[in-house]
C-alpha positions as CSV (number, residue, x, y, z in Angstrom):
1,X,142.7,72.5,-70.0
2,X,141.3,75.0,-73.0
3,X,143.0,73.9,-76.2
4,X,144.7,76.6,-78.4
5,X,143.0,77.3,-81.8
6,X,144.5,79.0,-85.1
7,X,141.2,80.1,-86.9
8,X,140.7,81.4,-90.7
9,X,137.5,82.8,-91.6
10,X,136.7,84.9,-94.9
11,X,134.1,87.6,-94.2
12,X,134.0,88.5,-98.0
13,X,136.0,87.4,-101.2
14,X,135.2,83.7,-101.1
15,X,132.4,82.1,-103.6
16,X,133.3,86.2,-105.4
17,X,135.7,88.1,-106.6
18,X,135.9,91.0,-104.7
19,X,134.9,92.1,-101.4
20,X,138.1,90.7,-99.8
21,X,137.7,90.6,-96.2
22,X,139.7,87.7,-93.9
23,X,140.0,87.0,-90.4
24,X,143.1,85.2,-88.4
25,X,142.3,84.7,-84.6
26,X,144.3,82.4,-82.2
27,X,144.0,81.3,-78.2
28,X,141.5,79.0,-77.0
29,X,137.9,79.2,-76.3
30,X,137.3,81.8,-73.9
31,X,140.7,84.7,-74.9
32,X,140.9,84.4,-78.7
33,X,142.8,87.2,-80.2
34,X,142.3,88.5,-84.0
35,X,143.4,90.2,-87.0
36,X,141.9,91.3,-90.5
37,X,143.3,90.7,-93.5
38,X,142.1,93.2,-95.9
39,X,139.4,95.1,-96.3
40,X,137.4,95.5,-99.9
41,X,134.9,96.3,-101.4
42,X,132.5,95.1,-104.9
43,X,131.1,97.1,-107.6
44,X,127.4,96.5,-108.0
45,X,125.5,95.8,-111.1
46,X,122.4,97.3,-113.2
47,X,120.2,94.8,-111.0
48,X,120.5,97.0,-107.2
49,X,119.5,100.4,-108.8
50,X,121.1,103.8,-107.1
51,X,123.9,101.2,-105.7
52,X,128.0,101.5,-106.8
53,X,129.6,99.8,-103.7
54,X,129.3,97.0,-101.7
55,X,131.2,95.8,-98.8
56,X,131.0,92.5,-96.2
57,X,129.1,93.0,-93.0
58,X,131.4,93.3,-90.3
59,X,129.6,92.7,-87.7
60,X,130.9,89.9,-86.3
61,X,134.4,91.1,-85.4
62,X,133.1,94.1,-84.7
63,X,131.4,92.5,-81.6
64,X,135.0,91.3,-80.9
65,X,136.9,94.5,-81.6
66,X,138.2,94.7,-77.9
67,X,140.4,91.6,-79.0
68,X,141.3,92.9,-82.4
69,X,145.1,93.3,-82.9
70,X,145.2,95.1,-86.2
71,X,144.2,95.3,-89.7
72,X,146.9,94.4,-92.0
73,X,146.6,95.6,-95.8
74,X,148.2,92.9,-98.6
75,X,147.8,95.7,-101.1
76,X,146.0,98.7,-102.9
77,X,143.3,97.4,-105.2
78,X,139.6,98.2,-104.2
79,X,138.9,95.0,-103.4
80,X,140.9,95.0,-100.7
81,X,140.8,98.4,-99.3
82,X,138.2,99.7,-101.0
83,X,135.8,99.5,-97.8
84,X,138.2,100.5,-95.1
85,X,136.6,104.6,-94.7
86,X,133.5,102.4,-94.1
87,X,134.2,100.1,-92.0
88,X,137.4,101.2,-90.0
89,X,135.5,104.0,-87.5
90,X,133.6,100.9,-85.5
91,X,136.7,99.3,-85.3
92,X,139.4,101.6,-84.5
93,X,142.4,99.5,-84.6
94,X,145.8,100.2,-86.2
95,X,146.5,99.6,-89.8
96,X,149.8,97.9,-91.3
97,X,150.7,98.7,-95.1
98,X,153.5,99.1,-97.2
99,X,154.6,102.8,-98.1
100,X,152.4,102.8,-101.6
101,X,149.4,101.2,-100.3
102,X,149.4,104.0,-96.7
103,X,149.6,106.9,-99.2
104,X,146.3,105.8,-100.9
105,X,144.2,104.8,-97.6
106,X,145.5,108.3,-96.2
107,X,143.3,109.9,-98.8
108,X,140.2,108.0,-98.5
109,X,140.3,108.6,-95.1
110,X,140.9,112.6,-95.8
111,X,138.1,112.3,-98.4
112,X,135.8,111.1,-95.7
113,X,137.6,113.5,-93.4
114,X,138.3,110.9,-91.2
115,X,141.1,111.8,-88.3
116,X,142.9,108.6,-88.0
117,X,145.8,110.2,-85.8
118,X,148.6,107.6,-85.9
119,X,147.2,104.7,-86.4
120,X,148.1,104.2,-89.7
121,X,152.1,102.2,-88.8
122,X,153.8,102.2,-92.7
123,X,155.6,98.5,-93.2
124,X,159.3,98.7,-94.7
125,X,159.1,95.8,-97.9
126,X,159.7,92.4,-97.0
127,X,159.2,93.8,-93.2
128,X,158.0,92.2,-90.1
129,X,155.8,93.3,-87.7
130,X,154.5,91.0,-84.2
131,X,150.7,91.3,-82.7
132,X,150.3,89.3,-80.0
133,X,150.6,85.4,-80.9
134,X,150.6,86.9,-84.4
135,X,154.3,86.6,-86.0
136,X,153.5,88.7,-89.2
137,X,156.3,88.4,-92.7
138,X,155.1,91.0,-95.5
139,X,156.8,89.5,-98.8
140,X,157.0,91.2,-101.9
141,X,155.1,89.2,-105.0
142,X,154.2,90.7,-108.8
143,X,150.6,91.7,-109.5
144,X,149.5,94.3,-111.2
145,X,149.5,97.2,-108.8
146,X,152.5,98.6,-106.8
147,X,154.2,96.5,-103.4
148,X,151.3,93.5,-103.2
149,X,152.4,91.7,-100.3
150,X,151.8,87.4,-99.1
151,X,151.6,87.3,-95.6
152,X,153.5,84.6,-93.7
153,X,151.5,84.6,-90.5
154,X,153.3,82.5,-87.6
155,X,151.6,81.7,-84.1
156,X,152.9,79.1,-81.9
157,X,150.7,76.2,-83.4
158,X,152.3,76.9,-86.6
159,X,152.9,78.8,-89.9
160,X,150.1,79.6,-92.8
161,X,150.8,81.6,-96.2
162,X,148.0,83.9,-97.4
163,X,149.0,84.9,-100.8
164,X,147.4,87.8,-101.4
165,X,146.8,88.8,-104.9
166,X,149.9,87.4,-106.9
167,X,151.1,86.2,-110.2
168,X,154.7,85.3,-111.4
169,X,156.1,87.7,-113.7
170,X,159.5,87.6,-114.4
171,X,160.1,91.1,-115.5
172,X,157.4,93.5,-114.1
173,X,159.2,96.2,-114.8
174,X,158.3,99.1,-111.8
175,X,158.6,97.5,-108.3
176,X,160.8,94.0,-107.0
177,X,160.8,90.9,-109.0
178,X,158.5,88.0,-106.7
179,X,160.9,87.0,-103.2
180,X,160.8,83.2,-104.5
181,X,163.7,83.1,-101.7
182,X,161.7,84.0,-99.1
183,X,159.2,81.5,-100.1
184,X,161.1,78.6,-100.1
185,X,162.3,79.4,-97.0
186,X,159.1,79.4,-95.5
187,X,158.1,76.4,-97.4
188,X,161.3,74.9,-95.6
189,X,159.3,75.8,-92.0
190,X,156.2,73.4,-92.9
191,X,152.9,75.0,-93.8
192,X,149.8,74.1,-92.3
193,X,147.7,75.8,-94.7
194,X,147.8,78.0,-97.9
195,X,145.4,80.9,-98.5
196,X,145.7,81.2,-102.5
197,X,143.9,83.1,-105.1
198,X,142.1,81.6,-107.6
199,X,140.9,83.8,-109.8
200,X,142.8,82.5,-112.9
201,X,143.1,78.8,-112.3
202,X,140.9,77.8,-115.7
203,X,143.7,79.3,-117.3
204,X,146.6,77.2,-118.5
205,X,149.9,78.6,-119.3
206,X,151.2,81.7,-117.5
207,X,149.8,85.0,-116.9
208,X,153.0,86.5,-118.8
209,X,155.0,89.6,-118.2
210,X,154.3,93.0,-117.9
211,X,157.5,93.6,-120.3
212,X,155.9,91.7,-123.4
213,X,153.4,94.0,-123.0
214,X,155.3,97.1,-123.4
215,X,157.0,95.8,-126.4
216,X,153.5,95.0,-128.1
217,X,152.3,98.8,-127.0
218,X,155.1,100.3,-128.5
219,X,155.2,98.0,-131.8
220,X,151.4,99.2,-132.7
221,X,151.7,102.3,-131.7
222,X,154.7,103.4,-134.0
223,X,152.1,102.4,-137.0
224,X,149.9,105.2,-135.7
225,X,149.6,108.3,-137.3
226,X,146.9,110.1,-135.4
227,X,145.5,110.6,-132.4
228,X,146.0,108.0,-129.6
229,X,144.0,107.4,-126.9
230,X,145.1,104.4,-124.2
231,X,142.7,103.5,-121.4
232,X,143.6,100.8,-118.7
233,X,143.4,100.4,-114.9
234,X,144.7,103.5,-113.0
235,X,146.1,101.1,-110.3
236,X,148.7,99.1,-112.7
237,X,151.6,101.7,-112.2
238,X,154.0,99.3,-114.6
239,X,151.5,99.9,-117.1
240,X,151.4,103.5,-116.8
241,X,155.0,103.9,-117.1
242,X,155.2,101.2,-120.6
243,X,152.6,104.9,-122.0
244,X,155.4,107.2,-121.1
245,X,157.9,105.2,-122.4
246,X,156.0,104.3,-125.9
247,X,155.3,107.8,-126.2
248,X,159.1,109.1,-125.3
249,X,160.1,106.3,-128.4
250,X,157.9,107.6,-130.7
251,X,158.5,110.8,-130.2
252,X,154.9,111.9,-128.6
253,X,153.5,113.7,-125.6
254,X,151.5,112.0,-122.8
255,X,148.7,113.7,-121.2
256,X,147.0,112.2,-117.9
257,X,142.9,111.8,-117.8
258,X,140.9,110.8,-115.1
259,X,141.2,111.8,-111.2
260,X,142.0,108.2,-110.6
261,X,144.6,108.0,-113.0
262,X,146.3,111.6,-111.4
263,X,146.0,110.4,-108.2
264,X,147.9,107.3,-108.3
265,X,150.6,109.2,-110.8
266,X,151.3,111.4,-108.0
267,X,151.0,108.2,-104.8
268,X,153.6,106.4,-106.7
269,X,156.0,109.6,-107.6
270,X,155.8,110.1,-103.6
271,X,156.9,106.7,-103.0
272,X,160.2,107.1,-105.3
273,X,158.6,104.9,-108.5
274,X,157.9,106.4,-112.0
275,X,161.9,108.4,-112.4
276,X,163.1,109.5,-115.1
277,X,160.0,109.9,-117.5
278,X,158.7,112.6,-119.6
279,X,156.4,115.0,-117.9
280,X,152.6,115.0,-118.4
281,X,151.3,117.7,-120.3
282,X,147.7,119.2,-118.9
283,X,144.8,118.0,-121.2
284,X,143.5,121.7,-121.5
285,X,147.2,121.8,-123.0
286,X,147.5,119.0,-124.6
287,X,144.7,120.5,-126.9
288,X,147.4,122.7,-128.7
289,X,149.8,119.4,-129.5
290,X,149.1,118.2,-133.1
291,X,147.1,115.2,-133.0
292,X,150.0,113.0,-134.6
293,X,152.2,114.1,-131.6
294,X,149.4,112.8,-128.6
295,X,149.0,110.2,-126.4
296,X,146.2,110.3,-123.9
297,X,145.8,107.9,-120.9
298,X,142.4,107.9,-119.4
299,X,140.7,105.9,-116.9
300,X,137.1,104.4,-118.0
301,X,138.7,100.7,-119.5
302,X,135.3,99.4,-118.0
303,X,132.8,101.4,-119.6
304,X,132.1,103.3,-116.3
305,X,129.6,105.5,-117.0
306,X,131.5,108.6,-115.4
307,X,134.7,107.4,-116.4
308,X,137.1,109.9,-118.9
309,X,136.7,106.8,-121.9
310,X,133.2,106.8,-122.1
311,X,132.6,110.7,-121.7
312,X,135.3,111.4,-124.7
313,X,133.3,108.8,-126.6
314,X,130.1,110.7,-126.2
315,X,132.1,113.8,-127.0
316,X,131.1,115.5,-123.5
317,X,134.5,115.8,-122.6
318,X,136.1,119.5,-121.9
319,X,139.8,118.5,-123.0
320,X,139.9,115.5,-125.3
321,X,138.2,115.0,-128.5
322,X,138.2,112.0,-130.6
323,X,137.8,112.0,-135.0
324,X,137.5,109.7,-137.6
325,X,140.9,107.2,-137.8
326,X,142.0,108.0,-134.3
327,X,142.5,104.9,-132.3
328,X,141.5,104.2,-129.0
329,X,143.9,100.9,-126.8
330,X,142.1,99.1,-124.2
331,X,144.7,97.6,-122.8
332,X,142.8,96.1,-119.9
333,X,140.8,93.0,-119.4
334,X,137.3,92.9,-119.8
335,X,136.2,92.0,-116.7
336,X,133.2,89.3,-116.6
337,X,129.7,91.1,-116.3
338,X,131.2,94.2,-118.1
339,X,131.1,92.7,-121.6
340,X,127.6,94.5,-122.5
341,X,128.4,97.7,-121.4
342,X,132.2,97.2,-123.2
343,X,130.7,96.2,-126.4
344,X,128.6,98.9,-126.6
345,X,131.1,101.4,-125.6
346,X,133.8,99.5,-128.6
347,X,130.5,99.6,-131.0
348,X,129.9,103.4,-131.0
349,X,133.7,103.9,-131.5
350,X,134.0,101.7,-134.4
351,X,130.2,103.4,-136.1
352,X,132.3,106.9,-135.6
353,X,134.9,105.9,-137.6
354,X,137.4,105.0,-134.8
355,X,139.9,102.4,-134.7
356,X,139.7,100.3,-131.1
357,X,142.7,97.8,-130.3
358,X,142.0,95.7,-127.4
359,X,143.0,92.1,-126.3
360,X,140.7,90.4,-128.4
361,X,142.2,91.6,-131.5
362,X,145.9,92.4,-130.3
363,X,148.3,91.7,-127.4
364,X,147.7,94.6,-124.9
365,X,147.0,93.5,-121.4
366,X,148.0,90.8,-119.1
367,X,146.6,89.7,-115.8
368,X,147.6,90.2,-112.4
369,X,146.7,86.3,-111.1
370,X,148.3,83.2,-111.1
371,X,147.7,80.6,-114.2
372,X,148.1,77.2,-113.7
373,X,151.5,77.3,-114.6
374,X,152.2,80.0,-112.0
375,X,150.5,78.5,-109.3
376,X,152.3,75.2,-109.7
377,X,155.3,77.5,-109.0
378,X,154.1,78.5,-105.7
379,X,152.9,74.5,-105.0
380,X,156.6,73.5,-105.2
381,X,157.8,76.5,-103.3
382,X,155.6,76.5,-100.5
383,X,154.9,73.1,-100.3
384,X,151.7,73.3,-98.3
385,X,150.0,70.7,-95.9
386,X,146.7,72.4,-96.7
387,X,145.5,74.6,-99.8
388,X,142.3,76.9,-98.7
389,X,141.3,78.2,-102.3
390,X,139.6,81.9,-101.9
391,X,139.3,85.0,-103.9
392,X,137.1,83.1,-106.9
393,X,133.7,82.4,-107.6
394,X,132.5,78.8,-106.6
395,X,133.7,77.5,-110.0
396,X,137.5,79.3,-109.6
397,X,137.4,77.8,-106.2
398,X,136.1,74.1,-107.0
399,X,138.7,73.3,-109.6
400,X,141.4,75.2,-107.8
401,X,140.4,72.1,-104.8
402,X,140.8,69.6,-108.0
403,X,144.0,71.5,-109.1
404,X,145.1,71.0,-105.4
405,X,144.6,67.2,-105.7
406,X,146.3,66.9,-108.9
407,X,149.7,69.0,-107.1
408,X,149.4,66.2,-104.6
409,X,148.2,68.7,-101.4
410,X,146.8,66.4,-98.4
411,X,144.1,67.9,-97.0
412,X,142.5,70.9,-99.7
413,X,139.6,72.4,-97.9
414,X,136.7,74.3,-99.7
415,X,135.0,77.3,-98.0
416,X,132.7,80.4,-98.4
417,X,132.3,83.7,-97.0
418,X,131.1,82.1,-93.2
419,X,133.4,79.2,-93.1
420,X,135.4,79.1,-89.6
421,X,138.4,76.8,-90.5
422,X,140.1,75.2,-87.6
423,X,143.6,75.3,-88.9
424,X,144.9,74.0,-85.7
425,X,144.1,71.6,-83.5
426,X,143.8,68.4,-85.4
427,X,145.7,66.2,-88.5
428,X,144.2,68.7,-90.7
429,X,141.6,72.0,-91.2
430,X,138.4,71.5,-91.2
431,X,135.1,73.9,-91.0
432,X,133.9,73.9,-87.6
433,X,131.2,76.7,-87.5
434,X,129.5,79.4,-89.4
435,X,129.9,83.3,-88.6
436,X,127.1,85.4,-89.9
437,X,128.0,87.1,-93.3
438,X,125.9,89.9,-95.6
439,X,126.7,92.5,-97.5
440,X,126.2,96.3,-96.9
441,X,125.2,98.6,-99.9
442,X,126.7,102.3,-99.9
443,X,123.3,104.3,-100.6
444,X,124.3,107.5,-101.3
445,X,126.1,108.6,-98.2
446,X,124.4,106.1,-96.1
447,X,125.3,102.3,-95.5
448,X,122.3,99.9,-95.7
449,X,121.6,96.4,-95.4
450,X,120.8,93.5,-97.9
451,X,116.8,94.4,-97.3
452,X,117.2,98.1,-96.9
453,X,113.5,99.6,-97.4
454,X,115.5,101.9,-99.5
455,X,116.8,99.2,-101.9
456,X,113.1,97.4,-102.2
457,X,111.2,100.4,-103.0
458,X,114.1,101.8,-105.7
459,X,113.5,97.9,-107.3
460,X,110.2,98.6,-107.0
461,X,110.0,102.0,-108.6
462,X,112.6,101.0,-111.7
463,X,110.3,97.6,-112.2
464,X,106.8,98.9,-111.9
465,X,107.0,103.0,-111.9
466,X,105.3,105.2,-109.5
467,X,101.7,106.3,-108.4
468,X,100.6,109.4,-106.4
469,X,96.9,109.4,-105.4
470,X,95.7,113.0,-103.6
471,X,92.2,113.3,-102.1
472,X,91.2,116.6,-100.4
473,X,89.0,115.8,-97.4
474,X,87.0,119.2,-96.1
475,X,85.8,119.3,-92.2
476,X,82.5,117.5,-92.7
477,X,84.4,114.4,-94.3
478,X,83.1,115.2,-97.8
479,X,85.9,115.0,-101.1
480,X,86.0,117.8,-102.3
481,X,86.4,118.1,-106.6
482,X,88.1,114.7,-108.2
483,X,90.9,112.8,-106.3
484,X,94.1,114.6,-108.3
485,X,96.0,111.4,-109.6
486,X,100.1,111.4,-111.1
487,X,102.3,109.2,-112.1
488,X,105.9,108.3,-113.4
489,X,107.0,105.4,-115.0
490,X,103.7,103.4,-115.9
491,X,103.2,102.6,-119.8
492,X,100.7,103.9,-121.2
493,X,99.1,105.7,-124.7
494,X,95.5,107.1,-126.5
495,X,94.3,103.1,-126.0
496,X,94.7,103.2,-122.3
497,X,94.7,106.7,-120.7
498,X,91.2,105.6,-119.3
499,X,92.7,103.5,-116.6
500,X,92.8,107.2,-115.0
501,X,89.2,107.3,-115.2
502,X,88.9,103.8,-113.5
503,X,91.1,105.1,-110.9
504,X,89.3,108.0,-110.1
505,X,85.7,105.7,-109.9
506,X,87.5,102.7,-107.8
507,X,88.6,105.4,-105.0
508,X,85.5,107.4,-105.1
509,X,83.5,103.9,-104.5
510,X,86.3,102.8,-101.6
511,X,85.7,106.1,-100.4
512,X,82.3,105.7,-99.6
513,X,82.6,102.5,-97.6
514,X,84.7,104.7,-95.0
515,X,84.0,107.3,-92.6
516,X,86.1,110.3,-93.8
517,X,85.0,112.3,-91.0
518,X,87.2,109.6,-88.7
519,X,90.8,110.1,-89.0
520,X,91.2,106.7,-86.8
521,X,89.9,105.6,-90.4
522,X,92.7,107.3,-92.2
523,X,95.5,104.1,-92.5
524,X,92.2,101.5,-93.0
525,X,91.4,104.0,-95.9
526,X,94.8,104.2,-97.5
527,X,95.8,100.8,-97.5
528,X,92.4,100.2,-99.3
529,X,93.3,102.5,-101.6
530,X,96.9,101.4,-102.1
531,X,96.0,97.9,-102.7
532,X,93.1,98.6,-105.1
533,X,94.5,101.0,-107.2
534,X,97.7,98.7,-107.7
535,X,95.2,96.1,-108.8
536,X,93.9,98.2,-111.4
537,X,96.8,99.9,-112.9
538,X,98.1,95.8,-113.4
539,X,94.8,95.4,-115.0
540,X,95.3,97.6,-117.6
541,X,98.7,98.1,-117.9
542,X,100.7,95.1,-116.3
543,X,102.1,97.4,-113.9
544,X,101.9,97.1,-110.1
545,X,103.2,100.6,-109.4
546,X,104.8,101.9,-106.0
547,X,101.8,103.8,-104.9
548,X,101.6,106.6,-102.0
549,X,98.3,107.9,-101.3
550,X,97.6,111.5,-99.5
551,X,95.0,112.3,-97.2
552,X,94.8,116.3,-97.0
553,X,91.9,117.8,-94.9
554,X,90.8,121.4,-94.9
């Protein structure tokens, strides 16, 4: 007889944070069926040149998509949606999301103009829904975004928990309070395995509440007397409404900056969050409003170089200008790998005379994920037979195994993006396999892979500069005039302009050992010239330039 299997296996967000992508299959060897759990995507870094977004390879359940049941959405962030206008056309599944999450995939899909006709089914909070052997439980945790769902995920061999993003915050203000109900009733079940998040498990304490927040905000900013300028993450809708309410207290407008901060205003006022508050006035408006009677909320709490933050601090922006004693809130976390880019941003605020607030020198943010404190809450609740750490670098995920141990969990398995867990058969998962993983780069409008010619020459041409080599060829093979030579890129000054003189002898003299009058010659010639003029340029410069040579005959 074929044994049944219940399979785990993260496609992205495991050994990184970011780039969530997890797949559930169940059935036996030969009729498995599957679903994906979320669908993100990664911000890249100075080091891929030309590159913003990166998302898993899906390759491997693409293959299977004819035994795909669904892609279920835990909630909004773009780490876990971020890559679904990618990735969704080769699949072509249905898609299962709460009512705030659906409104924000329906406009990347209409961005893309993607026609997903109705395959988009909305989930009530707290709802159900059934795929195949797949029993499905959205329920409702705190995070800092609106309606971020765990997943209780039944099949006949037994129950897991996939957490999801989560933290425990007692008063979050916008959106239900954590079902701890709902968990302990499904701890009550038995739970073969736990799929937690791990991002914050260095830190000790509690994440804290979204209210203490709002107090701090609207202590420091009834000591301001001028201008006011708040940046934070678009997506955290509780903290969007602790702006309106500080500036309805002390007696101030609000104005709204940034598409990304408009667009989820208006997703969450169509959802029936965000009543009762003062409306935003237009920044070309808000120009009018004495500077003492102003509060801005902008997107660009990262430094992002087209952000509203860092455009107003350059003073390129249409609507908002910044002075001397204004004071600018960053009531965000800096996110690790952003520091430089932060610091320089905070650094040319404070040289223009600017005041900046953020949470290293006050208490203006909290975190969406669990501290150690928190997840000990969701030990006892859930008490789990297995804890499969993901969403963490290798580091969050190691001590979250030793965190495991210490909460007395039997069987705490470590994986990376690959790993196929056999939750079921057996006393307890294991890794049994490897699917293949990568990562795609969004090049413009084009998805690549990891070795893209695209991404090696841009590394190249950032690193090393470029070279453009001419030669005009007449009908008798002859050059006519000097090779015409350019360049972008290279170092160089009055000490070494002559390498351009080298160049010019070293392809005359490679010329010469080739028959120009044979165009079967032609690639021979060029790759000569491509290698010898490289090796000349690094002679005198310590540049190996990207070089393209031209053959033109006339």
């Amino acid at each position: 007889m074929k044994k049944e299997e219940f399979i785990f296996c993260p496609l992205g967000g495991s050994g990184e944070i970011g780039m969530n992508m997890n797949l559930f299959a169940y059935g036996n060897t030969g009729n498995k069926k599957w679903i994906i759990v979320d669908i993100g995507v990664t911000f890249a870094d100075d080091t891929i040149p030309g590159i913003d977004l990166i998302y898993p390879d899906p390759g491997f359940i693409v293959d299977k998509k004819e035994d795909l049941l669904g892609l279920v959405l835990t909630h909004a962030h773009e780490d876990h949606i971020g890559a679904i206008a990618h990735i969704w056309p080769k699949l072509l599944c249905n898609i299962y999301a709460t009512p705030f999450t659906a409104v924000l995939i329906q406009e990347k899909f209409k961005e893309k103009k993607i026609d997903i006709g109705n395959k988009l089914k909305i989930v009530e909070l707290n709802g159900n829904i059934n795929l195949g052997p797949f029993k499905i439980e959205f329920v409702t945790l705190t995070h800092s975004i609106l309606e971020p769902n765990g997943l209780s995920i039944t099949t006949p061999s037994g129950v897991i928990l996939h957490t999801g993003d989560w933290k425990c915050d007692p008063n979050p203000l916008i959106g239900e309070k954590i079902n701890e109900k709902k968990l302990k009733q499904i701890g009550d079940q038995g739970v073969l395995a736990m799929i937690c998040d791990s991002t914050n498990v260095f830190s000790p304490g509690r994440a804290g509440s979204e209210l203490d927040v709002r107090e701090s905000l609207l202590k420091i900013m009834s000591n301001i007397e001028k201008r006011i300028i708040v940046t934070s993450f678009a997506s955290n809708v509780a903290r969007m409404e602790s702006i309106f309410y500080c500036a309805k207290k002390i007696g101030r407008k609000i104005s709204l900056v940034g598409r990304s901060m408009h667009r989820i205003y208006k997703a969450a006022k169509q959802c029936g969050y965000l009543k009762d508050l003062i409306e935003p006035t237009d920044p070309r408006d808000a120009k009018k409003i004495s500077k003492n009677k102003i509060i801005y909320l902008c997107t660009g709490s990262q430094g992002e170089p087209n952000g509203a933050m860092m455009r107003i601090s350059n003073y390129i922006h249409p609507d908002v200008t910044i002075e001397s004693r204004d004071t600018v809130i960053f009531s965000s976390k800096i996110i690790p790998g952003n520091e430089k880019k932060l610091y320089k941003l905070h650094n040319q605020l404070v040289k223009n005379g600017i005041d900046v607030i953020s949470e290293e020198n006050a208490f203006v943010h909290v975190s969406g994920h669990p501290n150690r404190e928190d997840l000990k809450d969701m030990y006892n609740w859930v008490k789990p037979k297995s804890v499969i750490p993901v969403h963490g670098e290798h580091r969050h995920m190691n001590e979250h195994i030793n965190f495991a141990k210490e909460m007395q969990i039997p069987y705490p398995v470590q994986v990376e993006n690959g790993d196929i867990v056999q939750l079921f058969p057996g006393d307890k998962p294991k890794v049994v396999d490897k699917a293949p993983v990568g990562r795609i780069f969004v090049d413009g409008n084009i998805s690549v892979g990891e070795e893209s010619q695209s991404i090696k020459d841009r590394k190249n041409l950032s690193y090393n500069g470029f070279l453009e080599i001419t030669i005009i060829i007449n009908k008798v093979g002859s050059i006519i005039k000097k090779p015409i030579i350019s360049f972008k890129g290279i170092p160089h000054n009055g000490e070494n302009n002559d390498f351009i003189f080298d160049l010019e002898d070293k392809i005359q003299s490679i010329c010469k050992t080739f028959s120009l009058n044979n165009s079967n010659q032609e690639h021979n010639l060029i790759e000569a010239l491509k290698t010898n003029c490289r090796k000349t340029v690094k002679e005198k410069t310590g540049k190996r330039p990207y070089t393209n040579v031209n053959l033109v005959r006339i």
